[in-house]
Structure formats: C-alpha cells, structure tokens
N, CA, C and O atoms as a GROMACS GRO file, in nm:
protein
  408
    1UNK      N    1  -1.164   0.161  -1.942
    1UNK     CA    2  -1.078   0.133  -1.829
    1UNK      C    3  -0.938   0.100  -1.879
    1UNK      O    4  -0.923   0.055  -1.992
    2UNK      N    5  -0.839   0.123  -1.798
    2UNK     CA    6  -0.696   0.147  -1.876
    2UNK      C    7  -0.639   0.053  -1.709
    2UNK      O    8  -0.613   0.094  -1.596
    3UNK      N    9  -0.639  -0.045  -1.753
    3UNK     CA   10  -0.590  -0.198  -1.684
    3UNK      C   11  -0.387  -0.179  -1.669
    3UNK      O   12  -0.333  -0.151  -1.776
    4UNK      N   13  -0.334  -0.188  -1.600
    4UNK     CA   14  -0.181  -0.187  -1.599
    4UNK      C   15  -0.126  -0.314  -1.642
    4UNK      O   16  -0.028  -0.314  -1.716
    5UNK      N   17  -0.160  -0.384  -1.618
    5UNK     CA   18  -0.134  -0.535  -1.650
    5UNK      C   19  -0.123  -0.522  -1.830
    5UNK      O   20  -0.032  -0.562  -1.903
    6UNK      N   21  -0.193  -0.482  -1.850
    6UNK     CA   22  -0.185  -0.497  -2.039
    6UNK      C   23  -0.050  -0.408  -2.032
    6UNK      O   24   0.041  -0.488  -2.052
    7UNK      N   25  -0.010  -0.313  -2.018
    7UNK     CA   26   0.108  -0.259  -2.074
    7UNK      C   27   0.246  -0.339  -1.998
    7UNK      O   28   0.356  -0.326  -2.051
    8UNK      N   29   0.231  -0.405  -1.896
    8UNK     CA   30   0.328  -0.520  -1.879
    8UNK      C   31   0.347  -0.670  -1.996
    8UNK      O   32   0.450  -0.720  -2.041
    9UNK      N   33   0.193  -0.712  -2.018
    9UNK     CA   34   0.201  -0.812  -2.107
    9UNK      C   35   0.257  -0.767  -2.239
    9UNK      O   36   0.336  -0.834  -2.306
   10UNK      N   37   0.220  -0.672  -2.266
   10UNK     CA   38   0.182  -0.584  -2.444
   10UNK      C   39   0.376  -0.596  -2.440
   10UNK      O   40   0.434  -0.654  -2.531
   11UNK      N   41   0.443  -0.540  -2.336
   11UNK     CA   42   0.606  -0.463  -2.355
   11UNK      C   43   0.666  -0.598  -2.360
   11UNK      O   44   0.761  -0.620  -2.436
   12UNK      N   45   0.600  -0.723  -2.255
   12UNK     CA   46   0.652  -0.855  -2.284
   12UNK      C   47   0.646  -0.926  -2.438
   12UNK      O   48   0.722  -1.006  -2.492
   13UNK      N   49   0.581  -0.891  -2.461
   13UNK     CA   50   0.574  -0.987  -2.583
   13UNK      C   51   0.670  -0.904  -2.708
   13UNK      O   52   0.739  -0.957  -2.794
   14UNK      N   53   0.652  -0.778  -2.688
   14UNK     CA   54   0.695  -0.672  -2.782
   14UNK      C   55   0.876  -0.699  -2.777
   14UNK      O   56   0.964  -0.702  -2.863
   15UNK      N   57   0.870  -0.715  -2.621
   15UNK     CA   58   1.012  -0.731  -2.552
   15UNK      C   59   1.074  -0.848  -2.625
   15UNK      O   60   1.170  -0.822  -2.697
   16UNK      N   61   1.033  -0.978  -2.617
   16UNK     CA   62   1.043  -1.114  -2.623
   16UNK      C   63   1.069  -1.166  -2.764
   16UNK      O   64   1.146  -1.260  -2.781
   17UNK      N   65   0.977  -1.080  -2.914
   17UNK     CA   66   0.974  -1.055  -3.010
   17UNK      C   67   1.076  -0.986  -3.078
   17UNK      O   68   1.099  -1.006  -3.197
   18UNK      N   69   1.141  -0.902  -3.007
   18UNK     CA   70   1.298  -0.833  -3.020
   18UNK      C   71   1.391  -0.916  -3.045
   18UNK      O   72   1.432  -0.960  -3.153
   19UNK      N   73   1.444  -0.947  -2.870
   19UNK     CA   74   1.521  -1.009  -2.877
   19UNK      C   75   1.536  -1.148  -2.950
   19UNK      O   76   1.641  -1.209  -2.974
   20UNK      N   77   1.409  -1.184  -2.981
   20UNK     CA   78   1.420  -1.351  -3.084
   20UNK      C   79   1.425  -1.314  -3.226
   20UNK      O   80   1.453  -1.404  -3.305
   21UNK      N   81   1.404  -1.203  -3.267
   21UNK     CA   82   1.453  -1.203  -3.396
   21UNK      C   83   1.579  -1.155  -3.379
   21UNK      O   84   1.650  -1.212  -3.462
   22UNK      N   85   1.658  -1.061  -3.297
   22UNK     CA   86   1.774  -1.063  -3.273
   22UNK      C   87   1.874  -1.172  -3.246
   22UNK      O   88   1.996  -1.156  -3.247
   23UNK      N   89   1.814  -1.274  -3.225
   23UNK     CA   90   1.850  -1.392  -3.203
   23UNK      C   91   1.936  -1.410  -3.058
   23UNK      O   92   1.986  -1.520  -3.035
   24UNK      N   93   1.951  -1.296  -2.958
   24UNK     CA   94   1.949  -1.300  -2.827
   24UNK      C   95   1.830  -1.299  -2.768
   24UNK      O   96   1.759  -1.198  -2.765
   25UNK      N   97   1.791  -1.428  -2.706
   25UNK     CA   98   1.714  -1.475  -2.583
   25UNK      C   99   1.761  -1.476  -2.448
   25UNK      O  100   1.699  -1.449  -2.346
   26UNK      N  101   1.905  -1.518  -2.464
   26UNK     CA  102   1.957  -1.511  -2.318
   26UNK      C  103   1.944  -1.393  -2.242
   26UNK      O  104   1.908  -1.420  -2.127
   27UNK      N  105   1.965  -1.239  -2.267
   27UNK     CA  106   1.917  -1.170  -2.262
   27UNK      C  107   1.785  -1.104  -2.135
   27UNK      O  108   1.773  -1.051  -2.024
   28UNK      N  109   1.706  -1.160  -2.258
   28UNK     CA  110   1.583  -1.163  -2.268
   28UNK      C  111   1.551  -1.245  -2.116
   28UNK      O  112   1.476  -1.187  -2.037
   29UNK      N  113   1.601  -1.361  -2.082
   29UNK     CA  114   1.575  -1.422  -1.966
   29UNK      C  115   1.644  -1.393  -1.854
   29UNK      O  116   1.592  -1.432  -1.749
   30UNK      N  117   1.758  -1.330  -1.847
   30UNK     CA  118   1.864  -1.334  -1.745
   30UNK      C  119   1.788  -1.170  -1.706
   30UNK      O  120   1.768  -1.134  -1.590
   31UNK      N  121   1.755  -1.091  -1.819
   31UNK     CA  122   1.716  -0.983  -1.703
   31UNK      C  123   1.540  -0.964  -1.694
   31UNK      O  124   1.488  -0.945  -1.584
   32UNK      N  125   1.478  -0.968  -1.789
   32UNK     CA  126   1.306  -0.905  -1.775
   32UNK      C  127   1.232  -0.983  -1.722
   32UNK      O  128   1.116  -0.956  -1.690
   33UNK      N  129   1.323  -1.161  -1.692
   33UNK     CA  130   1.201  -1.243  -1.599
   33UNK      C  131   1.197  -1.184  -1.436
   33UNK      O  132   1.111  -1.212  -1.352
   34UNK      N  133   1.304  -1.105  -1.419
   34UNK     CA  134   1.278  -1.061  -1.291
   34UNK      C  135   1.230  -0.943  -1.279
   34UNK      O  136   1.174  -0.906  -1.176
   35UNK      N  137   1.248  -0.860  -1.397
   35UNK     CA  138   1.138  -0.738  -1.340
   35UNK      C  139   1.022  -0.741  -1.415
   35UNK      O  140   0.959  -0.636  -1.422
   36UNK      N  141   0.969  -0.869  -1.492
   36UNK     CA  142   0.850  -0.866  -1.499
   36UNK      C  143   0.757  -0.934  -1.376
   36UNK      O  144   0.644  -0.897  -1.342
   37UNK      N  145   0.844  -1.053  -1.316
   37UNK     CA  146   0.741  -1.067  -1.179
   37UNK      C  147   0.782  -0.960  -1.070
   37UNK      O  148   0.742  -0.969  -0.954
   38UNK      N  149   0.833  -0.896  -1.098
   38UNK     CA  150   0.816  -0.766  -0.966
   38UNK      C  151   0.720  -0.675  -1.039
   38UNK      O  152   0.643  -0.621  -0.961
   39UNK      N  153   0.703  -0.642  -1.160
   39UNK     CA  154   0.586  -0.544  -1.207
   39UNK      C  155   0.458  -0.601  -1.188
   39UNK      O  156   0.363  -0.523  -1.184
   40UNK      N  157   0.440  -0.703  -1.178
   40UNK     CA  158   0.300  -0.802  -1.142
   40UNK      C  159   0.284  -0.814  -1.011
   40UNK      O  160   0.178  -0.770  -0.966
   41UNK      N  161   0.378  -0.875  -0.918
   41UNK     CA  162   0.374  -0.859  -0.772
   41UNK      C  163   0.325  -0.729  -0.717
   41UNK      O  164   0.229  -0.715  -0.642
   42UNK      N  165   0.422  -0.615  -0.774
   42UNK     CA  166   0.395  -0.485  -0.739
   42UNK      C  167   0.207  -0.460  -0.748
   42UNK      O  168   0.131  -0.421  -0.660
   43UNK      N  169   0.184  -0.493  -0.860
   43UNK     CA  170   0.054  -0.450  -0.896
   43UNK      C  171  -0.049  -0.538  -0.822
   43UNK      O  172  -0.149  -0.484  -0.776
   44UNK      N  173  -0.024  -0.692  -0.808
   44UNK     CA  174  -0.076  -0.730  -0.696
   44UNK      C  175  -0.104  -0.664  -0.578
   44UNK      O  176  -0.216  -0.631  -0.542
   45UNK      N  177  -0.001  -0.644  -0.519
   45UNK     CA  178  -0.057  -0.554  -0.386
   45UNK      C  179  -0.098  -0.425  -0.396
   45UNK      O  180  -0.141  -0.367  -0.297
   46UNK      N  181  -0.091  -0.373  -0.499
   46UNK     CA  182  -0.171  -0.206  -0.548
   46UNK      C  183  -0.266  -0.274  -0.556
   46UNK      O  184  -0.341  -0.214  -0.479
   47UNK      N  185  -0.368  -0.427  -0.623
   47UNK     CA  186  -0.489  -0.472  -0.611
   47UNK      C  187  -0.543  -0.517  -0.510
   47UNK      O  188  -0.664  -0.536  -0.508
   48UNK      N  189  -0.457  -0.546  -0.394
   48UNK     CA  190  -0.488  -0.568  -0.253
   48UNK      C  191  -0.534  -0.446  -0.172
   48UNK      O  192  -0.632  -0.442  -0.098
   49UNK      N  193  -0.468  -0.369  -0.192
   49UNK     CA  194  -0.469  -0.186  -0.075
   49UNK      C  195  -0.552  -0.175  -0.136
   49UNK      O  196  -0.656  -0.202  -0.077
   50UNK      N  197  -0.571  -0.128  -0.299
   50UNK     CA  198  -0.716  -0.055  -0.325
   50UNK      C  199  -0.813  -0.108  -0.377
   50UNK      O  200  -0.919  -0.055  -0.412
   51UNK      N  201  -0.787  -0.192  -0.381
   51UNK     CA  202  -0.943  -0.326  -0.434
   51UNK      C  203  -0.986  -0.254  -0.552
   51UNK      O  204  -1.097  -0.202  -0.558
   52UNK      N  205  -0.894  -0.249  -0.657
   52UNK     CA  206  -0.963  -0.219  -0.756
   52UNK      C  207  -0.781  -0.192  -0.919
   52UNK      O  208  -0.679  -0.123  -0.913
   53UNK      N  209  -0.833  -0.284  -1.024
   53UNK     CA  210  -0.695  -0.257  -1.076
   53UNK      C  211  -0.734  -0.148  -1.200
   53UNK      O  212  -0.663  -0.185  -1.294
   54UNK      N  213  -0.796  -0.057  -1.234
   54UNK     CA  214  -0.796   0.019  -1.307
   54UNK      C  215  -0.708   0.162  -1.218
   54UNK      O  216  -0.705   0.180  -1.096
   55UNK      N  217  -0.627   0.266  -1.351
   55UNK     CA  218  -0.553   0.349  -1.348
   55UNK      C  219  -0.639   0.442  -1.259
   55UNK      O  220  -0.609   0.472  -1.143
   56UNK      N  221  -0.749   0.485  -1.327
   56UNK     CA  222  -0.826   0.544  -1.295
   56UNK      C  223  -0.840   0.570  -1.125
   56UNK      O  224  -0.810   0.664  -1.052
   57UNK      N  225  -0.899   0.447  -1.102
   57UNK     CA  226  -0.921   0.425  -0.953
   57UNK      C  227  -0.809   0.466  -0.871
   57UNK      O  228  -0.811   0.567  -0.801
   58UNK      N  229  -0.716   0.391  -0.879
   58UNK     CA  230  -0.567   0.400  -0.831
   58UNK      C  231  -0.520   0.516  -0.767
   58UNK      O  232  -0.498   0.532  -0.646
   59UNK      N  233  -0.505   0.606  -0.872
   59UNK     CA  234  -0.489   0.826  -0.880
   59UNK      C  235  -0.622   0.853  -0.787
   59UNK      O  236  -0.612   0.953  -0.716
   60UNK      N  237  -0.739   0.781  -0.779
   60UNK     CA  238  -0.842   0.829  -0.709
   60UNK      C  239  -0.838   0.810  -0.540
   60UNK      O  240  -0.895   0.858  -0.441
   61UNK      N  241  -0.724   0.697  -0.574
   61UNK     CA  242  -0.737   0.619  -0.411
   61UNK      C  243  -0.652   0.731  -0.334
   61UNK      O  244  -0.687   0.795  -0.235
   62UNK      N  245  -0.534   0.740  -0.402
   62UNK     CA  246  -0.416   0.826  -0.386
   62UNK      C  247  -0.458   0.977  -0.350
   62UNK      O  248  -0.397   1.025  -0.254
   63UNK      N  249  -0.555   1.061  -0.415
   63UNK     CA  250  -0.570   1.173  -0.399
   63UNK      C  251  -0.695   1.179  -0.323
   63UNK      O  252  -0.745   1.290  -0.310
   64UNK      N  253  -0.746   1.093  -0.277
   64UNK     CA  254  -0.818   1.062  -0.144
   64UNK      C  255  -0.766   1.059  -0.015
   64UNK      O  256  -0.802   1.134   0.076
   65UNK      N  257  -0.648   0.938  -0.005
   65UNK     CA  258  -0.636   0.911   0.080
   65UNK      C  259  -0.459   1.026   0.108
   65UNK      O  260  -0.413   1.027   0.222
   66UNK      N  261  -0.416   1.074   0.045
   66UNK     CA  262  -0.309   1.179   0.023
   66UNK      C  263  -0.176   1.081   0.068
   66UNK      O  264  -0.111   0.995   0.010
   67UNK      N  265  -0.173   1.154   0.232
   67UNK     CA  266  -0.014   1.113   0.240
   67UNK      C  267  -0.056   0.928   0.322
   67UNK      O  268   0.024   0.841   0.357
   68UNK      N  269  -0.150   0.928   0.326
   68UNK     CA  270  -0.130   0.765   0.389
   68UNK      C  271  -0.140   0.685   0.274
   68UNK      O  272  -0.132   0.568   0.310
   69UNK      N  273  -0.152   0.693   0.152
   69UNK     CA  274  -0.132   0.608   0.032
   69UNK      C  275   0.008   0.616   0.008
   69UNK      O  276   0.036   0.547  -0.089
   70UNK      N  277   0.118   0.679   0.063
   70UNK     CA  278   0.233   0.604   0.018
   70UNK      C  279   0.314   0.485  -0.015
   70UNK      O  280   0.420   0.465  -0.073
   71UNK      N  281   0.213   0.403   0.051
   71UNK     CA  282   0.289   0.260  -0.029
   71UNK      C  283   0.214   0.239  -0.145
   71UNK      O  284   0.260   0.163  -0.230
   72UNK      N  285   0.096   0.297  -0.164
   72UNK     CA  286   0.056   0.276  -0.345
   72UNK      C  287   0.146   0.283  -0.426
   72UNK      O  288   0.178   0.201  -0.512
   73UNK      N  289   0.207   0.427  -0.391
   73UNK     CA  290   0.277   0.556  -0.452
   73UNK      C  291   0.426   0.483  -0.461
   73UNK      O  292   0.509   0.508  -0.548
   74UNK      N  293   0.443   0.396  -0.362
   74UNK     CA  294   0.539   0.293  -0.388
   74UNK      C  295   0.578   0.211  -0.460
   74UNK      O  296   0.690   0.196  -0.510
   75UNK      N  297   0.453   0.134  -0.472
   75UNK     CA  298   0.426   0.024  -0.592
   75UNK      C  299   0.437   0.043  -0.677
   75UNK      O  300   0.512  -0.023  -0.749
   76UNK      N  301   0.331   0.203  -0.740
   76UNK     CA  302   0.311   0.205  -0.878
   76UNK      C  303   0.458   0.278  -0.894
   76UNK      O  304   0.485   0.287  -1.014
   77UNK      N  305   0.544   0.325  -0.822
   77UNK     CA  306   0.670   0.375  -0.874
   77UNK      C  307   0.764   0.284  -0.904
   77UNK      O  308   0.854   0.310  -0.984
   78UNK      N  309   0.750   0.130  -0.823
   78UNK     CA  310   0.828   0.033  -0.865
   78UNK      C  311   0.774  -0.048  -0.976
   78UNK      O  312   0.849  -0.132  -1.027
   79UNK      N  313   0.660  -0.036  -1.017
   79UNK     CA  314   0.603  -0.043  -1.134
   79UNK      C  315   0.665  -0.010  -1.246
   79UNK      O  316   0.754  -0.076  -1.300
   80UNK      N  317   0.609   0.116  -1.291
   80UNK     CA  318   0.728   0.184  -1.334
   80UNK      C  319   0.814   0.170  -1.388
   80UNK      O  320   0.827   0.168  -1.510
   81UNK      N  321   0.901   0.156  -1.296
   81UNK     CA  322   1.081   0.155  -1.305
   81UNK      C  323   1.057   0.012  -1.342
   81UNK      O  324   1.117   0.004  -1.449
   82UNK      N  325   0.988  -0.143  -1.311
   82UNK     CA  326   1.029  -0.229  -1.404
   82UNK      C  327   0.977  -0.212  -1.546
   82UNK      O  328   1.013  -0.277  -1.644
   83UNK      N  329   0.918  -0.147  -1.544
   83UNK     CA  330   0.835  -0.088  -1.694
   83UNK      C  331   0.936  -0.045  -1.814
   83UNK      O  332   0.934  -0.081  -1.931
   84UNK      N  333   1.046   0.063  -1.735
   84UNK     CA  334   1.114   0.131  -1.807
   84UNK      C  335   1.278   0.034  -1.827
   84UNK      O  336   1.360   0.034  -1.919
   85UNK      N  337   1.274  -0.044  -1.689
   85UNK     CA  338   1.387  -0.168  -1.693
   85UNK      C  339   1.381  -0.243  -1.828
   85UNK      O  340   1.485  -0.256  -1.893
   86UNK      N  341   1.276  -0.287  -1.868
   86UNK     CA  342   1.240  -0.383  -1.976
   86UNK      C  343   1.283  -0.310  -2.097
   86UNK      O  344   1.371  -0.341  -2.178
   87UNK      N  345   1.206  -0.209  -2.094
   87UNK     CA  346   1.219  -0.117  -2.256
   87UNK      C  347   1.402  -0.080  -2.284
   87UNK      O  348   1.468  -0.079  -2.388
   88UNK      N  349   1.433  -0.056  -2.159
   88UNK     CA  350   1.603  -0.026  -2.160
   88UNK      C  351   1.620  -0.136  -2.214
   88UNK      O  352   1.597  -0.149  -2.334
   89UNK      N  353   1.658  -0.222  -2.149
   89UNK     CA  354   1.723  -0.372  -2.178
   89UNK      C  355   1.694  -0.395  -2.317
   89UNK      O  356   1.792  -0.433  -2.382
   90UNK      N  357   1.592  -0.384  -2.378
   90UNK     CA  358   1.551  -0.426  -2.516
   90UNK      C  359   1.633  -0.306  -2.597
   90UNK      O  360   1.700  -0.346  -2.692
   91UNK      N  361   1.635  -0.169  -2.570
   91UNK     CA  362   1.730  -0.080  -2.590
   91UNK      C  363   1.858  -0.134  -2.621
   91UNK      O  364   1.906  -0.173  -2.727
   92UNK      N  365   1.903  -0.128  -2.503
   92UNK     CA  366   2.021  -0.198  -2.546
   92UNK      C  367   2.103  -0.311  -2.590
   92UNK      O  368   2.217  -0.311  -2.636
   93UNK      N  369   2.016  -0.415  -2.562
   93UNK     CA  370   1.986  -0.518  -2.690
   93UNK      C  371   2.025  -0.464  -2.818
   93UNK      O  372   2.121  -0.488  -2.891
   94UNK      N  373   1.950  -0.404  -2.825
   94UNK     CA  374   1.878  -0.329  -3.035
   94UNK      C  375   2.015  -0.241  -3.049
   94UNK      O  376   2.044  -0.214  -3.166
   95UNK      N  377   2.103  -0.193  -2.950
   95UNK     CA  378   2.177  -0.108  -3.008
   95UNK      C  379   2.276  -0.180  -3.014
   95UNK      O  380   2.343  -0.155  -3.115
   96UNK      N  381   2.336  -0.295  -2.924
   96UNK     CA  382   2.450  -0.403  -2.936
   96UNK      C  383   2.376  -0.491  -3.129
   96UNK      O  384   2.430  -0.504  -3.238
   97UNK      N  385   2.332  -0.504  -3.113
   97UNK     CA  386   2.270  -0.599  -3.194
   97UNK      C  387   2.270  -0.502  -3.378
   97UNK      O  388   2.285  -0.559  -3.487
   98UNK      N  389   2.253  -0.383  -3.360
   98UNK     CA  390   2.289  -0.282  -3.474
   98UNK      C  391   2.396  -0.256  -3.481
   98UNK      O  392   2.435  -0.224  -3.593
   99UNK      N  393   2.492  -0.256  -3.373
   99UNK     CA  394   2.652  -0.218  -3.380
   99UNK      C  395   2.721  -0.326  -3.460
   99UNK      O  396   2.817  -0.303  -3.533
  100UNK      N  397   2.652  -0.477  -3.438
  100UNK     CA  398   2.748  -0.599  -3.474
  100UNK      C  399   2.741  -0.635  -3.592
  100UNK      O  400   2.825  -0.700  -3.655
  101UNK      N  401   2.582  -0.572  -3.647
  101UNK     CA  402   2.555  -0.579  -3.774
  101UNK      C  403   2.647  -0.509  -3.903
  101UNK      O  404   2.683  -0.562  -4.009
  102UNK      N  405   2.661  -0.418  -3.869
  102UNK     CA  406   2.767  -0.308  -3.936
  102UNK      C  407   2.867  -0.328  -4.046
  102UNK      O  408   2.938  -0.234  -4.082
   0.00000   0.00000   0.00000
C-alpha cells in the first residue's frame, strides 16, 4: 500500500534537514508550515469522501465514480502542488545558499 502521508512526512524532514544544514530555518518556517498543513488537511478530506487513504483506492474511487469525484480530483491536485511548493522552496534555498558560497 503506497500511503500519501509518508511522502509529505519523508519531503518534511528531507525539507527541514536542508535548510538546517544550510543554516536557513527561517525559510523553512515562513513558507512549508503552510503548505504542509494544507497537504494534510487536503488529504484529510480525500480520507473523509473515500474512506480509505491508500493511492490505490483513491484512482479507484475516481474512475468509479468519474465526473462526480471532482473534489477528490481537487484535493489530490492541491496535494500535489503543496508537494511540489516544498521541493521548490528547498530548491531555491539550495541555489541562494550555493550562490553565496562561491
């Protein structure tokens, strides 16, 4: 079973681990504490609509239920996008943080 929640925790810590050896934390708090509780919230209510938090299920609920699962299709897209918010930010972290080194 392939759980969503682990690749939120896994990018947090991975995330968090960056920026503290970079020695920017501020960072680190001013932007991913908010799209990490919207990637959890989000997934909350994807565990509410389909009573069930595996990937698996999810794509199953969706291609069941077609066009009336659009607010899944919602969630897991705002999912997502805080998914890819985090990895940016640490991005560009890592590239300010290699420029200053220089």
């Amino acid at each position: 079973m392939f759980y969503l929640e682990l690749i939120v925790y896994v990018i947090t810590i991975i995330s968090f681990t960056g920026h503290f050896v970079m020695r920017e934390l501020y960072p680190f708090y001013l932007y991913n504490t908010t799209t990490i509780i919207f990637a959890l919230l989000s997934l909350n209510k994807i565990n509410a609509i389909v009573d069930n938090r595996d990937l698996y299920d999810i794509f199953l609920y969706i291609m069941y239920y077609g066009f009336d699962a659009l607010n899944v299709v919602g969630f897991l897209f705002l999912y997502f996008f805080c998914v890819w918010l985090i990895l940016y930010n640490l991005y560009t972290v890592y590239k300010v943080y290699k420029e200053s080194n220089k």
